[in-house]
N, C-alpha and C positions, 0 to 999 in steps of 0.2 A: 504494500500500500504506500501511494505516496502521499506526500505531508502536503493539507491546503494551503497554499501562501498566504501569507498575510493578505485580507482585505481592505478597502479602504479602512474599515470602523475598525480593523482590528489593528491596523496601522495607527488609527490615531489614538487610539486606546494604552499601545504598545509604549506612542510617546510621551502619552500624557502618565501613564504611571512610573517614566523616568525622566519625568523632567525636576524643576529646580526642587531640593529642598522643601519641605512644607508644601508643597501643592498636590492636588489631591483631584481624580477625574472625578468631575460632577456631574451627576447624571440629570442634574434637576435644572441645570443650566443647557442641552440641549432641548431643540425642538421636539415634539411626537415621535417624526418620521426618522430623525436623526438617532435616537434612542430605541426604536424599533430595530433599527439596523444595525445599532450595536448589539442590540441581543442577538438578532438574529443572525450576525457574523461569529460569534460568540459561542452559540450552537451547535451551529456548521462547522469551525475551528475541531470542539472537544469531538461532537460527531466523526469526522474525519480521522482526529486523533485521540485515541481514547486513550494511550497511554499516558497522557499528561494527567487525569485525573487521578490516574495512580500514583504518579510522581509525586503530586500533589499531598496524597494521603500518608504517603509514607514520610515526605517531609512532615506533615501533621505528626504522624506519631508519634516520630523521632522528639520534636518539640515538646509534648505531651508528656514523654517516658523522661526526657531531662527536665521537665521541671518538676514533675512527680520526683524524682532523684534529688533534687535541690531540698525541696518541701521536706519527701524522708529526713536529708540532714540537719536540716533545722529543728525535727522535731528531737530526731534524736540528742541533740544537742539539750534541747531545752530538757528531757527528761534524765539526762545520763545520770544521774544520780541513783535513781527509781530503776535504772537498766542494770547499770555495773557495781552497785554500790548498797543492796538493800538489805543486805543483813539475815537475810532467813533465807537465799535460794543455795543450792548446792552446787558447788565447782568441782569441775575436773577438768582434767588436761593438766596442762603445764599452766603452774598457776604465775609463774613469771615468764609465757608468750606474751610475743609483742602486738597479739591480734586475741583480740575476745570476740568469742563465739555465743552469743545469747540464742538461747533455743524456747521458743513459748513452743508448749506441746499439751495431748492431751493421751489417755491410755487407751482412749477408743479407736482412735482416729488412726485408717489406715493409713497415709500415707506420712504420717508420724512413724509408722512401726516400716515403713519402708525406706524412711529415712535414717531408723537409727543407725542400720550398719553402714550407711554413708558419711554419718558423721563420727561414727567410732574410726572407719577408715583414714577420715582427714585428720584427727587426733595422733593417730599413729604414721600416717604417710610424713604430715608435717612435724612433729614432734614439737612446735614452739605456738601454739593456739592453747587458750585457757575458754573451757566452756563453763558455761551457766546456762542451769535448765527453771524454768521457768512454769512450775504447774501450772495450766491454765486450761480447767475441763468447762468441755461447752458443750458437749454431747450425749448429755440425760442425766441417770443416777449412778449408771454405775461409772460415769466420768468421773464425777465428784465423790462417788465412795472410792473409788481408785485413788485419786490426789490426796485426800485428804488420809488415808493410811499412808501412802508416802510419805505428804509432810510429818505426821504425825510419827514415824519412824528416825524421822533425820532429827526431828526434835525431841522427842525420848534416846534415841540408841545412838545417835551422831552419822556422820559422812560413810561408814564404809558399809554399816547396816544401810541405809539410804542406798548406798550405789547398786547394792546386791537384790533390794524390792525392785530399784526403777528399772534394773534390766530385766529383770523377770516379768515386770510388767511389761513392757515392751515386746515382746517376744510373746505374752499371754493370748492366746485365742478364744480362749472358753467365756461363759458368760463372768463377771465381775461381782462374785457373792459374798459376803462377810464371811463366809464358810470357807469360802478359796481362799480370800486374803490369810486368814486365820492357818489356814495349812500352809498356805507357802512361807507365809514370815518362820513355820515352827521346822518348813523345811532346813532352812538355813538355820535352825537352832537360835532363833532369833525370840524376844518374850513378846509373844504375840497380846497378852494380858495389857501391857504395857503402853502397847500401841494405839490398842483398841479403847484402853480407855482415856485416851489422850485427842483421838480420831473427831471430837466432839467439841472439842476447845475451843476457846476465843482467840485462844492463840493462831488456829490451824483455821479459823475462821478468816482472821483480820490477814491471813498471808493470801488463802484466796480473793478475796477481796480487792486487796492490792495490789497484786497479779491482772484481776481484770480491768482494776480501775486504770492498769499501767496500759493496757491492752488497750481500752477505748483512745485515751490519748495518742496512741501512736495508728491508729488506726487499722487495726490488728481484729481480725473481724475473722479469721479461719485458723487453724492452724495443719502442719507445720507451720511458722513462721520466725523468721531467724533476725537478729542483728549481728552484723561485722563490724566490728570498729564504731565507723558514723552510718555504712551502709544499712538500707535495710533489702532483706532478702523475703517474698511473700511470697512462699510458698515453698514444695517440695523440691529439692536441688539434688543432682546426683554429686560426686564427692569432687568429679572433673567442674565440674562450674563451679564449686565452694573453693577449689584451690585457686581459679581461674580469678575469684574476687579477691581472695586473701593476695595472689600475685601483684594485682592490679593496686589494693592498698599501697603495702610493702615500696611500692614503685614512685608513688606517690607521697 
């Protein structure tokens, strides 16, 4: 196919959206007939050439996806505190990497449970990322009966009972029963007594809570969802694209 030439309208069109500084085609300032034929030149043009409207769009989205990337760092920013710094989520990795890995997740949610061996992967490919996990259930009762034995775990028994439920969770398929949680914590010889009656708390309350209230702020509406540094990552990443950003940081 060949490209329609320029018309007159779309000649004059062409000049008047590069002419000086501050000037602007008016369409209000043509006659009827005159503005008839610039649409209709106009038409014909995208008609003829349809790929310009693509060109168009993908410029658009590009525009669209950088300043959504802008906004993400700004928010990040304004909340980093509430992100990297709150006092009750559980870290692992390399707790002195030069890249923090925030993971909000939930124990229902598949493609959280398909993402944890991606991000166990980037832990150990990379060896200098420190993660934080972030309970955040949004997917009925037994999300929140899930989380809330976790926390209630990391906050009775400490960090390495905590690491030992959340990957079991993770990995769990069966339904999510106080019966289950109850075996699996006694699996690992862990006091499931202990958890359970902690599972209830204001404490294990006020960290959910917090978690979600952190989640609306950053606009965090599904999970997996991850922060890098200032990045934010929304949604499921295989371990090739999470090193692809941490590269990209690093660089930067």
């Amino acid at each position: 196919m060949t490209r329609r030439p320029l018309l007159p309208a779309m000649a004059f069109a062409a000049a008047a959206l590069t002419a000086l500084p501050g000037q602007a085609l008016d369409l209000d300032s043509m006659s009827d007939a005159e503005r008839e034929a610039f649409r209709a030149e106009i038409r014909a043009y995208l008609l003829d050439n349809p790929e310009v409207i693509m060109e168009a769009v993908a410029v658009l989205e590009q525009r669209q996806a950088e300043a959504q990337a802008q906004n993400d760092v700004e928010l990040v920013k304004a909340n980093e505190e509430a992100i990297f710094n709150d006092g009750h989520s559980w870290t692992g990795g390399n707790p002195e990497g030069d890249i923090t890995l925030v993971e909000f997740m939930d124990y229902k949610c598949g493609y959280c449970k398909r993402a944890f061996p991606e991000v166990n992967d980037l832990l150990e490919f990379d060896g200098n990322i420190k993660l934080i996990v972030k309970e955040f259930p949004i997917l009925g009762e037994q999300s929140e009966l899930a989380a809330r034995f976790a926390i209630a775990t990391l906050q009775t028994l400490g960090d390495e009972a905590y690491e030992q439920v959340h990957d079991a969770l993770m990995v769990f398929s069966g339904d999510i029963t106080q019966t289950a949680l109850t075996r699996l914590a006694e699996g690992f010889g862990l006091d499931a007594a202990a958890i359970e009656a902690q599972m209830d708390s204001d404490e294990v309350t006020t960290v959910i809570a917090e978690n979600r209230a952190l989640a609306q702020r950053l606009n965090i509406s599904g999970t997996p969802s991850f922060v890098m540094n200032d990045q934010m990552l929304r949604g499921y990443l295989p371990v090739d694209e999470m090193q692809r950003v941490a590269a990209e940081i690093r660089e930067n």
